[in-house]
C-alpha positions as CSV (number, residue, x, y, z in Angstrom):
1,X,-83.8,-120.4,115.1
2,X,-87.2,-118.8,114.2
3,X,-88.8,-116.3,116.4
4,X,-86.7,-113.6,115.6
5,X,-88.3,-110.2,115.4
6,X,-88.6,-108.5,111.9
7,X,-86.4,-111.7,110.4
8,X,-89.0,-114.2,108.3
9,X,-87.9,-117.8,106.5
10,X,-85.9,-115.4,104.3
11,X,-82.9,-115.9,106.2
12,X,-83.4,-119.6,106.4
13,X,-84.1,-120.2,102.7
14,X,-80.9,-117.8,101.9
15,X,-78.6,-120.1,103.6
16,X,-80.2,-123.1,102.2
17,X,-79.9,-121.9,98.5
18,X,-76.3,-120.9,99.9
19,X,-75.2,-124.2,100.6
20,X,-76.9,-126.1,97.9
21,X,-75.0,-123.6,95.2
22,X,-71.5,-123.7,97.0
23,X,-71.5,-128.0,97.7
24,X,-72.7,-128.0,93.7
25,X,-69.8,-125.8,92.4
26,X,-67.6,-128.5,94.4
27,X,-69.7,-131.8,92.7
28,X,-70.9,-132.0,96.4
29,X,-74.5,-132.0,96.1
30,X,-75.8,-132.0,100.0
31,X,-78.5,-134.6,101.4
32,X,-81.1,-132.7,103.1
33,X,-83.0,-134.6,105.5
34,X,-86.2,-132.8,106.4
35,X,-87.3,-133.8,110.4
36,X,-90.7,-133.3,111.6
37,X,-91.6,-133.6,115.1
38,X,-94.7,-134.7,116.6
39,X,-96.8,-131.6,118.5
40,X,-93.1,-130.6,119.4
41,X,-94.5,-127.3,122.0
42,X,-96.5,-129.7,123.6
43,X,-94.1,-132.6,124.4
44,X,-91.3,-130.5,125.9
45,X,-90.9,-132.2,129.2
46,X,-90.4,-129.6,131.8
47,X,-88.3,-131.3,134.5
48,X,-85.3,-130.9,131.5
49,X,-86.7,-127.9,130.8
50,X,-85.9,-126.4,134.4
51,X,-82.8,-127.9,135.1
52,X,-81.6,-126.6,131.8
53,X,-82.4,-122.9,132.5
54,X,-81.0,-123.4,135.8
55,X,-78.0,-124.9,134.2
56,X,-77.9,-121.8,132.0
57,X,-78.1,-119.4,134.9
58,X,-81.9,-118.2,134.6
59,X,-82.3,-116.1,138.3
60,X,-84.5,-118.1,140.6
61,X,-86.9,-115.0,140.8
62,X,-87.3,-115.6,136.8
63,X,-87.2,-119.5,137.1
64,X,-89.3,-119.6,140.0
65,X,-91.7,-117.3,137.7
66,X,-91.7,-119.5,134.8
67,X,-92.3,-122.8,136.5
68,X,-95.6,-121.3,138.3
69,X,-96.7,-120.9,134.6
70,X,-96.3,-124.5,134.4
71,X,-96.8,-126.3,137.7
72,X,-100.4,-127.7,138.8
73,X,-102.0,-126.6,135.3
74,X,-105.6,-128.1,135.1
75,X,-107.5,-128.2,131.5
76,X,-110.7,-129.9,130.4
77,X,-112.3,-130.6,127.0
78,X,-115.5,-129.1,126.0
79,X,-117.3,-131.2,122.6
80,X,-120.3,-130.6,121.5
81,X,-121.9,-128.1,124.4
82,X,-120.5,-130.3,126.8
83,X,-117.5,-130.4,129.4
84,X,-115.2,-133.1,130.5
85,X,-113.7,-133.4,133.7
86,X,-110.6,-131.7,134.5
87,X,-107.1,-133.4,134.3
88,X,-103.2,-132.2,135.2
89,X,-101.5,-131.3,132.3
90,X,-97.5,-132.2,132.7
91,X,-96.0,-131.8,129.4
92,X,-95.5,-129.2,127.1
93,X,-94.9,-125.3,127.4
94,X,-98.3,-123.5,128.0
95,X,-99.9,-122.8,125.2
96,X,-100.3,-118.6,123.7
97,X,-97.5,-117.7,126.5
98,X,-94.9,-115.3,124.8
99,X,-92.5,-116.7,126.6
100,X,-93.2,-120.2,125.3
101,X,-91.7,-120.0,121.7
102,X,-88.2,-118.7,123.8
103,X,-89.0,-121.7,126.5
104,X,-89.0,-124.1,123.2
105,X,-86.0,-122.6,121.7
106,X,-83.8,-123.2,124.8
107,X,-84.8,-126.8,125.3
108,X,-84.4,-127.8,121.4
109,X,-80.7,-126.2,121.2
110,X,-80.0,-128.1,124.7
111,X,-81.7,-131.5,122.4
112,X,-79.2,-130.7,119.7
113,X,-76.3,-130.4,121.7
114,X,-76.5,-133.6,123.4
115,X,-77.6,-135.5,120.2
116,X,-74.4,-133.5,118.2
117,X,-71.8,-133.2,120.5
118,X,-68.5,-133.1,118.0
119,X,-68.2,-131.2,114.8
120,X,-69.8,-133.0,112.2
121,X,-71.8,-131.8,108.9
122,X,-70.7,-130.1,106.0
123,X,-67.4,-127.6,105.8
124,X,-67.6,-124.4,104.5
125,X,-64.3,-121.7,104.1
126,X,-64.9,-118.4,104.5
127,X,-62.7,-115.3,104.7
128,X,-63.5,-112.0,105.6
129,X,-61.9,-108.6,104.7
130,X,-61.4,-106.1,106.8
131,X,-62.1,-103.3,104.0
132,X,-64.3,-104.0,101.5
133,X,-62.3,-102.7,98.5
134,X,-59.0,-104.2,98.9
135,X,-58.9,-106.9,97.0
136,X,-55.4,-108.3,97.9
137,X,-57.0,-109.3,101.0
138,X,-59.9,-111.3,99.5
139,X,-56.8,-113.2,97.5
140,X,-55.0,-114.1,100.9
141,X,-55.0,-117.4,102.0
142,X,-54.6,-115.9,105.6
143,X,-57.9,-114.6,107.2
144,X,-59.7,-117.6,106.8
145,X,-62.4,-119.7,109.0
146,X,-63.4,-123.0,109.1
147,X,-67.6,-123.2,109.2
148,X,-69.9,-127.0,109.8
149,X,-72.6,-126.5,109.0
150,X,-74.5,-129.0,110.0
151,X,-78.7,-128.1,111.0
152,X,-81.3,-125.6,109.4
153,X,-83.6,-124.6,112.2
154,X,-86.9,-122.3,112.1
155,X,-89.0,-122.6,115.1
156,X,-90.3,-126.6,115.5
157,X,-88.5,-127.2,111.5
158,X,-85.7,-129.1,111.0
159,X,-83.1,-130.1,108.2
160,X,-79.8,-132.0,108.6
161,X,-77.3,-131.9,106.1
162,X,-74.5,-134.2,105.0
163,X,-72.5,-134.9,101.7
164,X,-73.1,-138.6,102.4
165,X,-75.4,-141.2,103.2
166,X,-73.2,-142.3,105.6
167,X,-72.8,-138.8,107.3
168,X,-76.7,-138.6,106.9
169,X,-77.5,-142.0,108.6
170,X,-75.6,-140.9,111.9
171,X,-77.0,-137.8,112.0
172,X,-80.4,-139.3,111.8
173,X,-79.1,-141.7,114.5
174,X,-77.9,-139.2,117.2
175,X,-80.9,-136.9,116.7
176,X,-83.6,-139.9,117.4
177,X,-81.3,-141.2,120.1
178,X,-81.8,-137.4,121.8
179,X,-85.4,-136.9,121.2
180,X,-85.7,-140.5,122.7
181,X,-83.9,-138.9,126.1
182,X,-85.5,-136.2,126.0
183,X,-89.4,-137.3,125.4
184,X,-89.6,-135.8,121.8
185,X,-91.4,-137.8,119.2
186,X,-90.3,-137.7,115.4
187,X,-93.2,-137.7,112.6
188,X,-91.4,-140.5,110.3
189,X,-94.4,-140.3,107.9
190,X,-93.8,-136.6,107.2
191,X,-90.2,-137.1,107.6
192,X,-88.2,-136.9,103.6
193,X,-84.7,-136.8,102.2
194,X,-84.0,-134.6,99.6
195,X,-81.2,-136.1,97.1
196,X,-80.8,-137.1,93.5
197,X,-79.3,-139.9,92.2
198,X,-78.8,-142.1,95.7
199,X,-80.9,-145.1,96.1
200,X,-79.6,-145.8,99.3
201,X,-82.3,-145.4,102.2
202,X,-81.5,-143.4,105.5
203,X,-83.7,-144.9,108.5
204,X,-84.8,-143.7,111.8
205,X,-85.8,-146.4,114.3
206,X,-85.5,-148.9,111.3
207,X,-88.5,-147.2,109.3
208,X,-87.0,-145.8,106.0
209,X,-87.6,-142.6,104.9
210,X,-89.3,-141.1,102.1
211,X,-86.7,-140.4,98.9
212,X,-87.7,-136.8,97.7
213,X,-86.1,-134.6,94.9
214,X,-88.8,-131.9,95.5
215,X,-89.4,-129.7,99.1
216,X,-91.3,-127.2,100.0
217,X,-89.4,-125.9,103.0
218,X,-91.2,-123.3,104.7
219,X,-93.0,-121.7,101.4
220,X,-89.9,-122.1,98.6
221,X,-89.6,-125.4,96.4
222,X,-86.5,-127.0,97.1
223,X,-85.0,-129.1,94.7
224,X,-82.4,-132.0,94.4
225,X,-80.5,-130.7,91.1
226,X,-80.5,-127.0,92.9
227,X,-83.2,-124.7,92.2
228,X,-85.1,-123.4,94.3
229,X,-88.2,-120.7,94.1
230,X,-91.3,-119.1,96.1
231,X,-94.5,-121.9,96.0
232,X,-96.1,-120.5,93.0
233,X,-99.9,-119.8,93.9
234,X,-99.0,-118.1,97.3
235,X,-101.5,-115.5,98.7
236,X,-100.9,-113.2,100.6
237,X,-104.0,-110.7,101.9
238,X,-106.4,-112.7,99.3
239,X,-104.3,-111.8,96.4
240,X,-101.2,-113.5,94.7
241,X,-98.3,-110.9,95.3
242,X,-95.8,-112.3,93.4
243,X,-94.0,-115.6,91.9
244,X,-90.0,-116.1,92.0
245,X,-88.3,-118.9,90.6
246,X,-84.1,-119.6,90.6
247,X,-82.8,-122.1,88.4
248,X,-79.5,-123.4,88.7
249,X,-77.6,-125.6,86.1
250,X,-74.3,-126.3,86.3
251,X,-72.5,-126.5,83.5
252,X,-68.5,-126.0,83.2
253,X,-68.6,-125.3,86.5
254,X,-70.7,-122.2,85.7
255,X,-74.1,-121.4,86.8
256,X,-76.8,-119.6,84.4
257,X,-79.5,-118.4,86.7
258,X,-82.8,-117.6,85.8
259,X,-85.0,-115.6,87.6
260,X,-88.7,-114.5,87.2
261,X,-91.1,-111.9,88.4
């Protein structure tokens, strides 16, 4: 989930391109629903927040150290050369801390669990080899594990995937139920599901959300049909470092992909 030192969206984009080329060699496409959360850092409520790390076993030094960061924080507004009065601030984790993006990570995995507690999402087999040569073992039908995959997270981003509308509408469910309990607002007008061919809506709080069959999730185009690529146009430094695009079209159950630097 984000934050990770020396790890970018690269990882997060991998497993996204991932799953959409494994559920497509099935005739699975995946629904993607796309969640966006309303100033998610600054609606944390820290009562949960607390009783999670003490549920979690955070040392009361550490916990008592953390909550001094928080408690009895003042802030005023200054507009236009002048100053407003000051006012408690009782929400949200402070603001440039560097232990904030951690603090927001620990209380959206404790959201997630409460809103998803069974398996549910889409299945993935794996095996794995202990020796990377031998193919016999790759042929086995032993050594193999059952993965759900079932959320795409990068720091306040989320996705939910499903193989139905069905599956898509409960997960859509249990995750506004949880950010209901837990003070978190969702963005419904920035809110989209990526899918092709479904006409079928998939709601949250009875407002509908927006049929897509084009993303840009954290800088790479995501497509219904499959491809995905780097946003074209993308500077980095003030200059345009490169442009990447992957199709895929499957066809006989094979994939020609085309790519482009």
């Amino acid at each position: 989930m984000g934050f990770r030192p020396h790890l970018s969206t690269i990882d997060m984009i991998f497993t996204l391109r991932q799953l959409q080329e494994k559920s497509l060699e099935k005739c699975k496409p995946p629904i993607v629903v796309f969640i966006a959360l309303t100033r998610a850092f600054d609606m944390v409520c820290r009562g949960g927040l607390f009783a999670i790390l003490q549920r979690l076993g955070c040392p009361d030094t550490l916990l008592s150290i953390i909550s001094g960061f928080h408690n009895h924080m003042q802030a005023s507004v200054r507009y236009n050369g002048s100053t407003s009065k000051t006012f408690s601030v009782t929400r949200g984790v402070k603001q440039r801390c560097v232990v904030a993006p951690t603090l927001f990570a620990i209380y959206f995995s404790a959201l997630l669990l409460r809103a998803f507690p069974s398996i549910f999402g889409v299945l993935l087999h794996s095996r794995s080899s202990g020796k990377l040569f031998n193919l016999s073992r790759f042929r086995a039908r032993s050594k193999t594990r059952r993965v759900f995959i079932r959320e795409l997270l990068y720091a306040d981003d989320a996705a939910f995937v499903a193989h139905s509308i069905a599956d898509a509408q409960v997960l859509c469910n249990s995750f506004a139920a949880a950010c209901t309990d837990c003070g978190m607002k969702i963005r419904l007008s920035k809110s989209v599901v990526l899918v092709q061919g479904v006409s079928d809506p998939v709601t949250i709080n009875d407002v509908a959300l927006k049929i897509i069959k084009k993303f840009c999730c954290l800088g790479s185009n995501v497509t219904a049909s499959g491809s995905i690529g780097v946003r074209e146009g993308i500077l980095l430094g003030g200059r345009k470092k490169f442009v990447l695009k992957i199709r895929i079209r499957p066809k006989n159950k094979q994939f020609a992909q085309k790519l482009t630097f």
